[in-house]
MMTF fields as JSON, N, C-alpha, C and O atoms, coordinates in Angstrom:
{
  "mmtfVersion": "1.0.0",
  "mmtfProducer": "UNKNOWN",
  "numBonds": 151,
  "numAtoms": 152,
  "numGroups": 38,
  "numChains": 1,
  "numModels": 1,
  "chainsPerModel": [1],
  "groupsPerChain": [38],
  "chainIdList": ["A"],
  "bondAtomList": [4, 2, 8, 6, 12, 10, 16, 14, 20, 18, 24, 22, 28, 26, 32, 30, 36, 34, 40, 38, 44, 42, 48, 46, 52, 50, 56, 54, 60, 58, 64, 62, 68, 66, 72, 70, 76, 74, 80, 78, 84, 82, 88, 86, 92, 90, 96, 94, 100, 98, 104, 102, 108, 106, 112, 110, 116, 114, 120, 118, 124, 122, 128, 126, 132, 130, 136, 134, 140, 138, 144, 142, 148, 146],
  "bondOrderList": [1, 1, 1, 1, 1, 1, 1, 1, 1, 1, 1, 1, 1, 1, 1, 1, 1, 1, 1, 1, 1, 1, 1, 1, 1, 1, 1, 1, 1, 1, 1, 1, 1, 1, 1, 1, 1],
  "groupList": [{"groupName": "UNK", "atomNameList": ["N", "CA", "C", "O"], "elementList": ["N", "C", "C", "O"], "formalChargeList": [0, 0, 0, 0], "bondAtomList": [1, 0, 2, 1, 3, 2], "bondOrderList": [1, 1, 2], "singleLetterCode": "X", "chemCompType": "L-PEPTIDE LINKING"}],
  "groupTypeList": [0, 0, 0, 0, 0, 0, 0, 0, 0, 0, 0, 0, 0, 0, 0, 0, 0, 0, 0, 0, 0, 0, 0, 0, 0, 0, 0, 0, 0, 0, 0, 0, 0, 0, 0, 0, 0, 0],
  "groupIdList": [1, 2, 3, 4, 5, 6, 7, 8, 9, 10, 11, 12, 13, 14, 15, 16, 17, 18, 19, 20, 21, 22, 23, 24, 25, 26, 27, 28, 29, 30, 31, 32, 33, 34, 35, 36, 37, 38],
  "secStructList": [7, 7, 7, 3, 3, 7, 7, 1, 6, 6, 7, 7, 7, 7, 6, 6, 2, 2, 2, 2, 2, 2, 2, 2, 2, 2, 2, 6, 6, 7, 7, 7, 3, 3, 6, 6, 7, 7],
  "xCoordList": [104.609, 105.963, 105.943, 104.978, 107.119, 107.123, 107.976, 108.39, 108.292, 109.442, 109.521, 108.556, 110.887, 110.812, 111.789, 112.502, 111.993, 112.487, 113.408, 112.683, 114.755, 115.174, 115.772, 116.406, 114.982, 114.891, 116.261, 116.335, 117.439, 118.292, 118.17, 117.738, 118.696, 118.211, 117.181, 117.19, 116.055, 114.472, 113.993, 113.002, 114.534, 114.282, 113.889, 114.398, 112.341, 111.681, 112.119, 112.627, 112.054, 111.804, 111.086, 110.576, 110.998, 110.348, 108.671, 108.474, 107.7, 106.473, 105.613, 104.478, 106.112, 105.861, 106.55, 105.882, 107.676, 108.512, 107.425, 107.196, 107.009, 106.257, 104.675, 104.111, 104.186, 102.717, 102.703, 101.864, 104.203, 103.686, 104.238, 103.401, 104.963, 105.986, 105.034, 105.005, 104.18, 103.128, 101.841, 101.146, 101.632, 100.733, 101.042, 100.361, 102.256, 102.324, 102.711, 102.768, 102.891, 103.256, 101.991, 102.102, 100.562, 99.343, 98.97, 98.579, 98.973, 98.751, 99.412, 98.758, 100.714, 101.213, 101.131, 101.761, 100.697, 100.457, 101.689, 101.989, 102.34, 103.245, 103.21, 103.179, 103.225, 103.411, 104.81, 105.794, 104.699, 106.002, 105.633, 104.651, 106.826, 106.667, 107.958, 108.85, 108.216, 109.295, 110.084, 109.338, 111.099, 111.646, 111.32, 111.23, 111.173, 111.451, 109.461, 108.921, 109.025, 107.569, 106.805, 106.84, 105.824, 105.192, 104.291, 103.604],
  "yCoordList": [90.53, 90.803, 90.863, 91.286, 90.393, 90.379, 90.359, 89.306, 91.474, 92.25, 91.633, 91.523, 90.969, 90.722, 91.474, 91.789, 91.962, 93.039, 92.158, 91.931, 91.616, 91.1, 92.611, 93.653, 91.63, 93.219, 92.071, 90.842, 93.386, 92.884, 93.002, 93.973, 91.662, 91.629, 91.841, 92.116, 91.733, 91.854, 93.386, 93.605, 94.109, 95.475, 95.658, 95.273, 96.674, 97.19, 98.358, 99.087, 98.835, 100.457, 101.04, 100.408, 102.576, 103.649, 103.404, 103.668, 103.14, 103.045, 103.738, 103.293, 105.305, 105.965, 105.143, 104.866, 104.885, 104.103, 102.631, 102.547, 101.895, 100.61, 100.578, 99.573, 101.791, 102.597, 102.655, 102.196, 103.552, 104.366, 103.067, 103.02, 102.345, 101.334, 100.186, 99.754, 99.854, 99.094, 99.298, 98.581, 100.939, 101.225, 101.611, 101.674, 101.78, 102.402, 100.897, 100.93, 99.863, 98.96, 97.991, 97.132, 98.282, 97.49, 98.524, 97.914, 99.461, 100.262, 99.783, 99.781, 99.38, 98.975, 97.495, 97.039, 96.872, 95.198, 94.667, 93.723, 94.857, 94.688, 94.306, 94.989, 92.818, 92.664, 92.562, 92.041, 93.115, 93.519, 93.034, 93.344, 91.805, 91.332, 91.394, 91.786, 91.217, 91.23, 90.095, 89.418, 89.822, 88.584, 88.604, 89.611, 87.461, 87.225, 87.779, 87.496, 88.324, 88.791, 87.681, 86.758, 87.307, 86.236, 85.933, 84.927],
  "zCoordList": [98.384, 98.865, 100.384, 101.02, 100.948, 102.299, 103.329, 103.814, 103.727, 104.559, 105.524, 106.28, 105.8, 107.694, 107.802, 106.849, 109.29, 109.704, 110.877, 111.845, 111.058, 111.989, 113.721, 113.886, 114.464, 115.458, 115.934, 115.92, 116.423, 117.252, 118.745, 119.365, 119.314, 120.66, 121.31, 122.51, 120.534, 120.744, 121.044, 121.742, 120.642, 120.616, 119.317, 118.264, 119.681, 118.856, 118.415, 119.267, 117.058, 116.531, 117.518, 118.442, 117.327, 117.497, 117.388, 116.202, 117.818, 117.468, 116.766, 116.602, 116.069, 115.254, 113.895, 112.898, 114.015, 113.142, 112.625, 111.418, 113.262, 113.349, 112.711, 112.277, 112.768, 112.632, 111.174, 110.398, 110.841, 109.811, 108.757, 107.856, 108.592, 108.468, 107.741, 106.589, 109.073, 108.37, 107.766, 107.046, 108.435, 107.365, 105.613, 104.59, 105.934, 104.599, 103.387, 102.158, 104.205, 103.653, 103.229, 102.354, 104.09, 103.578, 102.427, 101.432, 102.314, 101.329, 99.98, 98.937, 100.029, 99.148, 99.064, 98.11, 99.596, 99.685, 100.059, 99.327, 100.732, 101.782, 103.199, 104.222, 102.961, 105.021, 105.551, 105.025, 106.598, 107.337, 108.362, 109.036, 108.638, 110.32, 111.008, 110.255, 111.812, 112.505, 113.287, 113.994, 113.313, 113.858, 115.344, 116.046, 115.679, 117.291, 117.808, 118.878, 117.014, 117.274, 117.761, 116.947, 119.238, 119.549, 118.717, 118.89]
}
């Protein structure tokens, strides 16, 4: 399964937000990427 996350106007979340987000998401076999990400 695999989350994209469209960031508006290239603004990121909170980086506590981003941490826990994707950790908690490899745990669950979940990749989470984000739009607009290089």
């Amino acid at each position: 399964m695999r989350i994209l996350l469209d960031v508006m106007g290239g603004d990121l979340p909170p980086c506590e937000l981003v941490r826990g987000g994707i950790a908690a998401g490899h745990q669950s076999g979940v990749d989470i990427l984000f739009a607009g990400d290089p």
